[in-house]
C-alpha positions as CSV (number, residue, x, y, z in Angstrom):
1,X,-0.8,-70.1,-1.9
2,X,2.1,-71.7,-2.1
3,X,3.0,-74.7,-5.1
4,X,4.1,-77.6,-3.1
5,X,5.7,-79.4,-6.6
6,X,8.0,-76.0,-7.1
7,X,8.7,-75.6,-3.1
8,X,9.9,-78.9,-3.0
9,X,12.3,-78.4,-5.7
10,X,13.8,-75.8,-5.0
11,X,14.4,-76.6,-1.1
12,X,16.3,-79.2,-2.3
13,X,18.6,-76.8,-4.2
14,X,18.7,-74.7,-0.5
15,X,19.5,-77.8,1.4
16,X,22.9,-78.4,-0.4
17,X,24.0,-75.2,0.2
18,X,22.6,-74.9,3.7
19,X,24.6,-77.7,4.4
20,X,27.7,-75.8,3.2
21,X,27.0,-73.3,5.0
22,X,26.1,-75.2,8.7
23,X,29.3,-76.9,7.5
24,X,31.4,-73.8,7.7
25,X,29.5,-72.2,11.1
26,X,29.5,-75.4,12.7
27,X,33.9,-74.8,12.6
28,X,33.2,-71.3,13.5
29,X,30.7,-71.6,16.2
30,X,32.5,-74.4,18.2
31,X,35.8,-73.4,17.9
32,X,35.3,-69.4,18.9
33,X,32.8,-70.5,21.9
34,X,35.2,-72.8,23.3
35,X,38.1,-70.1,23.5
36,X,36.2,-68.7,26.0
37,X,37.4,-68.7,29.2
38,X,37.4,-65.8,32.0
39,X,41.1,-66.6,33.2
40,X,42.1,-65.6,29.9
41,X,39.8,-63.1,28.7
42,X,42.7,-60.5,29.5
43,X,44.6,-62.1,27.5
44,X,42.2,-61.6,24.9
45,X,41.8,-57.9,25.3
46,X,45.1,-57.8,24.6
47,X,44.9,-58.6,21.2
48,X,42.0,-56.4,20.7
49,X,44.4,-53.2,21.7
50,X,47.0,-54.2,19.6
51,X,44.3,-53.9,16.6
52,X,41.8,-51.8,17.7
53,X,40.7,-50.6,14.5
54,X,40.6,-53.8,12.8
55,X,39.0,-56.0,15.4
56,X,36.4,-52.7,15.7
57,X,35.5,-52.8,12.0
58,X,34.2,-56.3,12.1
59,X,32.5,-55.9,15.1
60,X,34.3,-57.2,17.4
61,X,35.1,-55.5,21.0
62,X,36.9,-56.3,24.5
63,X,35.6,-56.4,27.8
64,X,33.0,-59.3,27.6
65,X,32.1,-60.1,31.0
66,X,30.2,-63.1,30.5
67,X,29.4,-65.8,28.1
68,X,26.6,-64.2,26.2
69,X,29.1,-61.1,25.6
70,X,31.5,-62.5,24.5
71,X,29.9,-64.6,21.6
72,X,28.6,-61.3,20.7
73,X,31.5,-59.7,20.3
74,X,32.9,-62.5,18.1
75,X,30.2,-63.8,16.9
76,X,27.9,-61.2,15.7
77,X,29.7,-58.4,14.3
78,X,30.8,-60.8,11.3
79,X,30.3,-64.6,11.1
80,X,26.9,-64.3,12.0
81,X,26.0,-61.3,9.5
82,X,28.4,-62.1,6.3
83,X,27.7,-66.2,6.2
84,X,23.7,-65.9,6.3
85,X,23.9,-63.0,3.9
86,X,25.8,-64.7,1.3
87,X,23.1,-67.3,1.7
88,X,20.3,-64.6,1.1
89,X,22.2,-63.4,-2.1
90,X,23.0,-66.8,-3.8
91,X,19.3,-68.2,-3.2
92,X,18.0,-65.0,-3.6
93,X,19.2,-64.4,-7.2
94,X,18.7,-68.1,-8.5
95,X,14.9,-68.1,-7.3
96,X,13.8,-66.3,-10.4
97,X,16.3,-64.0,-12.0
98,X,17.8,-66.9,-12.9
99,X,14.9,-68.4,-14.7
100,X,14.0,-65.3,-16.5
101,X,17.7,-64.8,-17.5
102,X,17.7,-68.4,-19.1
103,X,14.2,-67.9,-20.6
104,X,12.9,-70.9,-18.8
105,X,10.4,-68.9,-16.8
106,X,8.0,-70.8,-19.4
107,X,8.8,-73.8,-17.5
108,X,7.8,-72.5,-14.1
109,X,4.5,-70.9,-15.7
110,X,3.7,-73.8,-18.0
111,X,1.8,-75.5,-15.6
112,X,-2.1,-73.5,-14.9
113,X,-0.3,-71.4,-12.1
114,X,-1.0,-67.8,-11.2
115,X,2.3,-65.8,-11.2
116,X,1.1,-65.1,-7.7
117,X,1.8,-68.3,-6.7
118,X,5.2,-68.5,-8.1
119,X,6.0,-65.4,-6.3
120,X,5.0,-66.5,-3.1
121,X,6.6,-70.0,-3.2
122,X,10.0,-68.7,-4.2
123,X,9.3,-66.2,-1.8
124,X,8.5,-68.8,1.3
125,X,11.5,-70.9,-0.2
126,X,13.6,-68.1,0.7
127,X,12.3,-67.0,4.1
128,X,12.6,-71.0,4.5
129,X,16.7,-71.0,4.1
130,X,17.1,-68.7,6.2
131,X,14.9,-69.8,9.3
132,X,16.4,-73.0,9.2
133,X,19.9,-71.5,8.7
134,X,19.2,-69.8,11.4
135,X,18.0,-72.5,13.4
136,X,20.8,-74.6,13.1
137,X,22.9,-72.2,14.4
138,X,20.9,-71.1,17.7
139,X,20.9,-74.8,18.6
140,X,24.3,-75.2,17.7
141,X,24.9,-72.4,19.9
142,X,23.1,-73.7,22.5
143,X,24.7,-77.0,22.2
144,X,28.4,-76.6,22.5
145,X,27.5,-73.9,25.1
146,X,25.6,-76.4,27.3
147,X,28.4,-79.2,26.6
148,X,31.2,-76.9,27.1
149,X,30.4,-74.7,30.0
150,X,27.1,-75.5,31.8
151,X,24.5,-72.8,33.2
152,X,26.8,-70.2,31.3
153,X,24.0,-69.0,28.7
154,X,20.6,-68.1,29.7
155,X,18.5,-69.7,26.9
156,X,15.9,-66.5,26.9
157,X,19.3,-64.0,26.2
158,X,19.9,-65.8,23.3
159,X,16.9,-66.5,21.6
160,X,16.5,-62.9,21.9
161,X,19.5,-61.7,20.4
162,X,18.9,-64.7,17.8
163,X,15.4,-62.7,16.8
164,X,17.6,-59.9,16.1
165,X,19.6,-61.2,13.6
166,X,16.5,-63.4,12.1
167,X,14.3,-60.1,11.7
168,X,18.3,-58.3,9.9
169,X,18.7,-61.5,7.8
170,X,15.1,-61.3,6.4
171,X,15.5,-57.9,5.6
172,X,18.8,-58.8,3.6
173,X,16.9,-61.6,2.0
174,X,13.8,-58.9,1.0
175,X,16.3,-57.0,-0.8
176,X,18.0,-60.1,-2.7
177,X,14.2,-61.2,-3.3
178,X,13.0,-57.8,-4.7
179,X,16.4,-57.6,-7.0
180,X,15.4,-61.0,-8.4
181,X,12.3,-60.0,-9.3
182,X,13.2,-56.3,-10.9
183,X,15.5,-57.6,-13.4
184,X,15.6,-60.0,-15.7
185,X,19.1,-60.6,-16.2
186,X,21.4,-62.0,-13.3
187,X,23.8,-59.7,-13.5
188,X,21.8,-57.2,-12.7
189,X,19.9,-59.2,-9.7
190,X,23.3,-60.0,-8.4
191,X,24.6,-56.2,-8.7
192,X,21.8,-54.9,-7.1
193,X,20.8,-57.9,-4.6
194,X,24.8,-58.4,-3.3
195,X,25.5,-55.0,-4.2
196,X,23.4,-53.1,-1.4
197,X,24.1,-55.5,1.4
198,X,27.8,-55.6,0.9
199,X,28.2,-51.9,0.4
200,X,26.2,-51.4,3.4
201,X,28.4,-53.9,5.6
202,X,31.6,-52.0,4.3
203,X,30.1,-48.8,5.4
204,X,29.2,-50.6,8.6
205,X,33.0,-51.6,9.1
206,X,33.7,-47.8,8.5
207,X,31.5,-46.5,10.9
208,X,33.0,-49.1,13.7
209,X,36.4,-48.5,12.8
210,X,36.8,-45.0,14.8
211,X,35.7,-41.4,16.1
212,X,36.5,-40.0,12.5
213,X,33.8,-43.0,10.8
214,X,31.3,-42.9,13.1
215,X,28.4,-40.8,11.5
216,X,28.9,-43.1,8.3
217,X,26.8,-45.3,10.8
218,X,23.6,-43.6,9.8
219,X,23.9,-44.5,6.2
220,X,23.6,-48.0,6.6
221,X,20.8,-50.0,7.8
222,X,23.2,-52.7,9.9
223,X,23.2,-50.5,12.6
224,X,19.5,-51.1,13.3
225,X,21.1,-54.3,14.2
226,X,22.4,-53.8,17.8
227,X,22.8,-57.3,19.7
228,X,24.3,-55.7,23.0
229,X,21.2,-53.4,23.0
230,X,18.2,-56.4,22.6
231,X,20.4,-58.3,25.1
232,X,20.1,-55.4,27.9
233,X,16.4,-54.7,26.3
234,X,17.0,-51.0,25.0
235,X,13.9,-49.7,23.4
236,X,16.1,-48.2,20.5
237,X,17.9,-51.4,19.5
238,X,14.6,-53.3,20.3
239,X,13.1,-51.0,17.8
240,X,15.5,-51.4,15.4
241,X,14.7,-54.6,15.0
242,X,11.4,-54.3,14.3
243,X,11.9,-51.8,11.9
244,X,13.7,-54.4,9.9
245,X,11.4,-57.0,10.2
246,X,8.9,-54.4,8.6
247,X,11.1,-53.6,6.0
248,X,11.2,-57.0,5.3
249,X,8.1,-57.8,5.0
250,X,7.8,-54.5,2.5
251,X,10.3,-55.5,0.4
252,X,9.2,-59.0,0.0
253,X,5.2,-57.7,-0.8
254,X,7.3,-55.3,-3.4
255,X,9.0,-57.9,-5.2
256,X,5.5,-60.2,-5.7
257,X,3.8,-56.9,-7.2
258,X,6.6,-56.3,-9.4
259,X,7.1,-59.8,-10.5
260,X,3.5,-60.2,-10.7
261,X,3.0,-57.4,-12.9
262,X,6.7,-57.7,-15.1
263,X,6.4,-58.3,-18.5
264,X,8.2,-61.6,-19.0
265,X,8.3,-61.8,-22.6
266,X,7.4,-65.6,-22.8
């Protein structure tokens, strides 16, 4: 059950910084789509071999053939991974860390509301962010691709590329969720809830960056993530995916139970 009196409240706090955020991908998005061009992808490469190692750590790779490919490769292997998970970790920890750090969880309790419900409304206020942060960015996709170069991008290709990402993103925002409600200080919510994600994304940069790096792939759960693979429907990359959507909703029932059960000394 979720508390329509706290939802609302604490959406509005999301909307300022989702529009931040669509603020800074809307730059991205438009101005990496539209450098795409075919006559000049060679060009392109180029760059990518005078870098390799760099341009490989944050995901990024030559030979896109086509449209889809190429906003992949630029795309995917950092804006769309780094932005949405800062999102999941500022949200995350100021849903009720926050509160319990301040000692105004008697505020959100005064009211004759289960803890339950308190749980699951900063929980769906969460989930909320990042769906619509999400959102925004598929249609922005979709728009400047359509306005730009028409017929380029099969619709179906990226929504499920896009389902991808949503199903990693929630998993991110599980763990943020789950730190906020193990500790009761933010400092602790913020070391553990940005800690994990960024270390795994540096190991993730490790593991892209060469032959010698690889197997640090295994140790980090980004590379359930595989956009090339759900776009050519590989049953390993598809069931990566779902794997993280799992794990999400695991970590999401953990952090209700253990808020629900905390002793919040109020």
């Amino acid at each position: 059950m979720i508390q329509l009196t706290l939802y609302k409240r604490e959406m509005k706090n999301s909307i300022k910084i989702l529009c931040l955020f669509a603020a800074v991908l809307s730059l991205y998005v438009t101005m990496i789509i539209r450098m795409y061009d075919p006559k000049m992808m060679a060009s392109l490469d180029q760059f990518y071999e005078a870098m390799p190692e760099l341009m490989s750590a944050v995901g990024m790779e030559a030979g896109a053939t086509s449209l889809i490919g190429f906003m992949i490769s630029y795309l995917y292997g950092f804006i769309f991974l780094v932005f949405p998970m800062i999102f999941c970790i500022v949200r995350g920890n100021g849903l009720l860390a926050k509160y319990m750090d301040k000692g105004s969880m008697v505020t959100l309790l005064a009211a004759p509301v289960k803890r339950s419900t308190v749980a699951v409304t900063q929980m769906s206020v969460l989930i909320s962010g990042i769906v619509l942060l999400l959102l925004y960015s598929t249609g922005l996709e979709l728009v400047v691709a359509s306005t730009s170069y028409p017929g380029e991008l099969a619709v179906s290709d990226l929504l499920k590329v896009n389902a991808a990402l949503l199903c990693l993103q929630l998993f991110i925002g599980g763990i943020c969720y789950l730190a906020s409600c193990l500790f009761s200080e933010t400092r602790y919510s913020i070391a553990c809830g940005a800690g994990i994600p960024a270390l795994m994304y540096v190991l993730q940069m490790l593991a892209n960056a060469g032959e010698k790096t690889e197997a640090v792939k295994y140790a980090t759960f980004f590379t359930l993530f595989d956009a090339n693979g759900v776009l050519a429907g590989d049953r390993t990359a598809v069931t990566g995916a779902v794997i993280l959507g799992i794990g999400a909703v695991a970590f999401y029932w953990a952090g209700a139970m253990v808020f629900c059960k905390k002793d919040l000394h109020i």
